[in-house]
Each structure stands twice: as C-alpha cells, then as structure tokens.
N, C-alpha and C positions, 0 to 999 in steps of 0.2 A: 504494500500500500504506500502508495506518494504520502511524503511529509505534511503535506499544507493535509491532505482526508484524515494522517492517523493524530494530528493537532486538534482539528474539528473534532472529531470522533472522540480523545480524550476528555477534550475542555466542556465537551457540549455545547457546541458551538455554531449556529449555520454558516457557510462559507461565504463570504463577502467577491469571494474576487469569478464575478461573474463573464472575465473573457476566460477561463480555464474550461479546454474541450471536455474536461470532464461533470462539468456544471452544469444544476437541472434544476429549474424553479420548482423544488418540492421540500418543504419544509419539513417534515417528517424525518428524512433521510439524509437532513446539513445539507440541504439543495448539492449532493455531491453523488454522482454514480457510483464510485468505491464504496462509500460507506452506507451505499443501498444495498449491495450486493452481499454487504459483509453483514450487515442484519439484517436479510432474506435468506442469503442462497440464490439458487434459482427460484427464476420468475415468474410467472404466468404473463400469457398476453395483453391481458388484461390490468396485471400490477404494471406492465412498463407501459403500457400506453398511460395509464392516470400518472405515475410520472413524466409524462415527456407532450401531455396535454393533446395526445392524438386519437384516433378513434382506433378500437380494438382492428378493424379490418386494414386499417392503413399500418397500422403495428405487423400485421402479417404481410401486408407487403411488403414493407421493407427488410424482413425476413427472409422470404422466397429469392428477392432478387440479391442479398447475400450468400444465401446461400447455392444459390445459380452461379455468381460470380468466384467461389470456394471452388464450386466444381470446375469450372473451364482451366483455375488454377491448376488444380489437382490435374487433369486431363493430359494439360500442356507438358505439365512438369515430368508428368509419367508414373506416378504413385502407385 
C-alpha cells in the first residue's frame, strides 16, 4: 500500500489530495481505492460502481473491455 493510503488508513483520515489516480469521491473508504480494497477485499459490481458514481451496467463495461484488452495481450504475447 502507497504511503499517502497507509497514512489515511492509520490517522482516519479522508485523503485531501484529489489529483492522485488513485482517488475516488467516497467517503467511507478515505475517498482512496487502496484503502477500499483493503477493507472489502473483493468487490461486487455493484460496490464499485457506488464508489466511482457509475451505473452497475457501465461498471461491466468497462470490465469486458479490460478484460478483452488482457486477452489480445495474452494472445500477442503467446501465454
């Protein structure tokens, strides 16, 4: 875990510095995706679209098309 999530995470703290790619207007979580992860686990579709303020079904789009784009990696690469 990055410094600035296990800082939040100890102090109790929501994270202030809003241009970090890891940053997500959810307050429950230190508005911080590390330290969501790290008190969930895994997700449901459902838990990270209400974090990231999108609809469950666009949550699985941008799912598929990762994991679309994993595969052609994989494909290229020869795995």
């Amino acid at each position: 875990m990055r410094e600035c999530a296990k800082e939040c995470y100890l102090k109790k703290v929501s994270c202030a510095n809003s241009e970090c790619r890891l940053w997500i207007d959810f307050e429950e979580d230190k508005n911080c995706t590390l330290v969501a992860v790290k008190k969930h686990g895994p997700m449901t579709l459902k838990q990270i679209a209400e974090r990231h303020h999108i609809s469950v079904v666009r949550a699985k789009q941008i799912l598929d098309a990762t994991l679309h784009k994993i595969k052609n990696v994989i494909t290229l690469v020869g795995y």
